[in-house]
KOLPAFI-408060 format. One record per residue (C-alpha): residue number from 1; x, y, z. Coordinates in steps of 0.001 Angstrom, whole numbers, padded with zeros to 6 digits. Example, Ala and Ser with C-alpha at 12.3 -4.5 7.8 and 13.67 -1.06 7.14 Angstrom:
<rs>
 pos       u       v       w
   1  012300 -004500  007800
   2  013670 -001060  007140
</rs>
This chain:
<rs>
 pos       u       v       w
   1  079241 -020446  040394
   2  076239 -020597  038506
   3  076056 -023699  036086
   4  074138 -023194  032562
   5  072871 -025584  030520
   6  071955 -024151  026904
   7  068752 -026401  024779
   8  068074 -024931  021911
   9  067242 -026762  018835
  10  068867 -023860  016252
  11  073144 -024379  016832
  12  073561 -020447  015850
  13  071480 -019428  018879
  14  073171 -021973  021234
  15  076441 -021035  020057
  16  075825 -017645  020284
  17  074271 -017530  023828
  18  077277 -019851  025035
  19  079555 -017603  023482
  20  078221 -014387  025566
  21  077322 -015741  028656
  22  080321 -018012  029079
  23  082426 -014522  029538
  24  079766 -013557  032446
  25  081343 -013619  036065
  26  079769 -016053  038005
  27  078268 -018052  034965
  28  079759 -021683  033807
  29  077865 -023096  030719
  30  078928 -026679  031456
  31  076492 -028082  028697
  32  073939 -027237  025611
  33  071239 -029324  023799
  34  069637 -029309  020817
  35  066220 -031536  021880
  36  064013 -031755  025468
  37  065563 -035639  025413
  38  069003 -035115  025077
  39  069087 -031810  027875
  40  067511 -034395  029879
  41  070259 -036774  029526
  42  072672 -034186  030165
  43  071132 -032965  033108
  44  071338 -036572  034906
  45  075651 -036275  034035
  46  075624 -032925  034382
  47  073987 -031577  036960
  48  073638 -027806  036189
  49  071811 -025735  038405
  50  069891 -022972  035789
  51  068874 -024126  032414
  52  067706 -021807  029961
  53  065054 -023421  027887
  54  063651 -023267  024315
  55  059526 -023927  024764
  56  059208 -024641  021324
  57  061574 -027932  020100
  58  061049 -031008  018213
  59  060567 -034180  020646
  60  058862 -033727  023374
  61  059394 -029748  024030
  62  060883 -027702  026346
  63  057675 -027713  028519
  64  057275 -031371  029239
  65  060770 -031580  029712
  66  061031 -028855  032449
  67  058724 -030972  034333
  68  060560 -034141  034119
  69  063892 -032025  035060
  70  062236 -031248  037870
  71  060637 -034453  038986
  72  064554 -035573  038991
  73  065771 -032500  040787
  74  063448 -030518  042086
  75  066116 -027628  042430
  76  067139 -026835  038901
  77  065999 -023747  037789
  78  064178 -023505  034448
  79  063913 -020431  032237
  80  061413 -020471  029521
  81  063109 -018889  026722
  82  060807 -018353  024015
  83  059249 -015197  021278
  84  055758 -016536  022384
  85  054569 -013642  025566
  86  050751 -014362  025478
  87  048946 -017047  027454
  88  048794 -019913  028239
  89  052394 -020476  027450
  90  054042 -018039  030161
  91  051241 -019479  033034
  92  051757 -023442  031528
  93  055235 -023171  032089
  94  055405 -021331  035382
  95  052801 -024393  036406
  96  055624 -026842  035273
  97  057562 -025548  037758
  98  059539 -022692  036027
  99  061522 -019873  037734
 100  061616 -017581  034517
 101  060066 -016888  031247
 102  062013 -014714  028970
 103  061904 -013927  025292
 104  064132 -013839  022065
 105  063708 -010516  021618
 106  065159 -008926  025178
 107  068252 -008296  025114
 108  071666 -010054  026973
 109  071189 -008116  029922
 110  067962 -008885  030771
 111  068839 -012759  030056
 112  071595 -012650  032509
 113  069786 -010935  035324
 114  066744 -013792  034638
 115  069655 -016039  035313
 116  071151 -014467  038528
 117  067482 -014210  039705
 118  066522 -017499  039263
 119  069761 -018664  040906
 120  068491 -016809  044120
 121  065313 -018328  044352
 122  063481 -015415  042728
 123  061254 -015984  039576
 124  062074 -013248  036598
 125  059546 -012174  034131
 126  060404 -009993  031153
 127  058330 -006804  031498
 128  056101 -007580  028735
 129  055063 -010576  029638
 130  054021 -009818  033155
 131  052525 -007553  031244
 132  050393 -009504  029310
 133  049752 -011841  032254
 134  048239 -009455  034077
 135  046082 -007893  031295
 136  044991 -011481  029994
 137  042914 -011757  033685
 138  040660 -009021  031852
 139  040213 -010396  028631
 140  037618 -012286  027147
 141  038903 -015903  027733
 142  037053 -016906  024292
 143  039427 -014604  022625
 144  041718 -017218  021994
 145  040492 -020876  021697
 146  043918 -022467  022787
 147  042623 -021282  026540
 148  041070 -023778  026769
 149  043261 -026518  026318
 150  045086 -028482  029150
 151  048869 -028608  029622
 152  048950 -031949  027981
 153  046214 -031168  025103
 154  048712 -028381  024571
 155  051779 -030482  023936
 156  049743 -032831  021819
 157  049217 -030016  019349
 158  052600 -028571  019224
 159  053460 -031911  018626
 160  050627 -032363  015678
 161  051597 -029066  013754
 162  055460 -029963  013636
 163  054230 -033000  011763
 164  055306 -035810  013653
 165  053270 -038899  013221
 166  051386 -040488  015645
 167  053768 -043553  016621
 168  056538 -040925  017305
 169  054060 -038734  019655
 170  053027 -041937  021536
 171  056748 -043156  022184
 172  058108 -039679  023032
 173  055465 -039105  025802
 174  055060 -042888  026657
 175  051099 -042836  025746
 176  050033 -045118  024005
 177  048584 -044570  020120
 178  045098 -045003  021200
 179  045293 -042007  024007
 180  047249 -039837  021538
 181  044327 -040491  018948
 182  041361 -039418  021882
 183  043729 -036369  022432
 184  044159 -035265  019005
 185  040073 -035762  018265
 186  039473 -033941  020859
 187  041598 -031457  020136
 188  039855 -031595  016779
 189  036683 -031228  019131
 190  037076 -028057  021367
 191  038993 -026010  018533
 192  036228 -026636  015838
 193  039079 -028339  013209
 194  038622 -031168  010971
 195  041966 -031960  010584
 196  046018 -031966  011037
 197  045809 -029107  008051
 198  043358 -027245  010104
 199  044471 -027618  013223
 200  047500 -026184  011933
 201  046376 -022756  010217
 202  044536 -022238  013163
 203  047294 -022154  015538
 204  049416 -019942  013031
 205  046712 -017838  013080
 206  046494 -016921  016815
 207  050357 -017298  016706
 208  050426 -020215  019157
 209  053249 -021636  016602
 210  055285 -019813  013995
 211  055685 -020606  010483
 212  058643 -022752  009447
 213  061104 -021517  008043
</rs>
């Protein structure tokens, strides 16, 4: 028996997905989560063995928290579930350690197969983004500034344009104020911004975040 964990930050798309795959043979969905922190909670009662992840949450995000799921088991399986399919999210998260990267638009099918995979050892890519993976080695890596940015630099700035304050950014990755200030003006630095406001409408525009709705 396969045991899912659900963490999502919208309750319509966890209750949804637990809805479907709970009637799946094979699949148990023993537990869902709204933030990184609280699936990480979870996972130490819990124990599931394939959680399907949202990469873009509040808190700390689904990508720093797939790595400290797997620094406490190192045989969960993580699926990125996410509507982002161009780099550097699919390759950051596969470095994290995950087994799958999906997206919101496939379709049930495809999500439950990315499960059963994953459950076997194998890692699942949806088609377009092995797709894109592939092409980006032929691309012009100044195409897209973000490229550039390390894993952490990365989470710093997801962090940024969902507006949380400093103080919140340094508790929530245990860094200190100071180090999240050199990260965000450097950040400031390499992607040729002046500001939060900037930073912002520059990752909107190469659709490294989406707009809030």
């Amino acid at each position: 028996m396969i045991k899912l964990m659900l963490v999502d930050d919208h309750d319509l798309v966890r209750m949804g997905l637990g809805r479907i795959l709970a009637d799946q043979d094979g699949i148990e969905v023993v537990a869902e989560a709204e933030t990184g922190e609280e699936a990480l909670k979870k996972q130490r009662q819990l124990k599931p063995t394939v959680v399907l992840m949202d990469a873009n949450m509040p808190g700390i995000g689904g990508l720093e928290a797939t790595r400290r799921m797997l620094r406490f088991d190192p045989d969960v399986k993580v699926i990125a579930l996410t509507a982002h399919i161009s780099e550097p999210y699919p390759s950051q998260f596969l470095n994290a350690g995950a087994m799958g990267y999906i997206t919101k638009g496939g379709d049930i099918n495809e999500m439950v197969k990315a499960i059963r995979a994953v459950s076997h050892g194998k890692v699942f890519l949806a088609p377009e983004v092995a797709q894109e993976m592939a092409l980006s080695q032929f691309k012009n890596k100044d195409d897209n500034p973000f490229n550039q940015l390390s894993e952490r630099e990365m989470q710093v700035m997801l962090m940024i344009t969902r507006g949380e304050k400093v103080q919140d950014i340094s508790d929530k990755l245990h860094l200190s104020p100071k180090t999240v200030n050199s990260y965000r003006y450097r950040l400031f630095e390499k992607l040729s911004v002046e500001n939060d406001v900037g930073l912002t409408h520059l990752a909107l525009r190469y659709k490294v975040i989406e707009p809030q709705t």
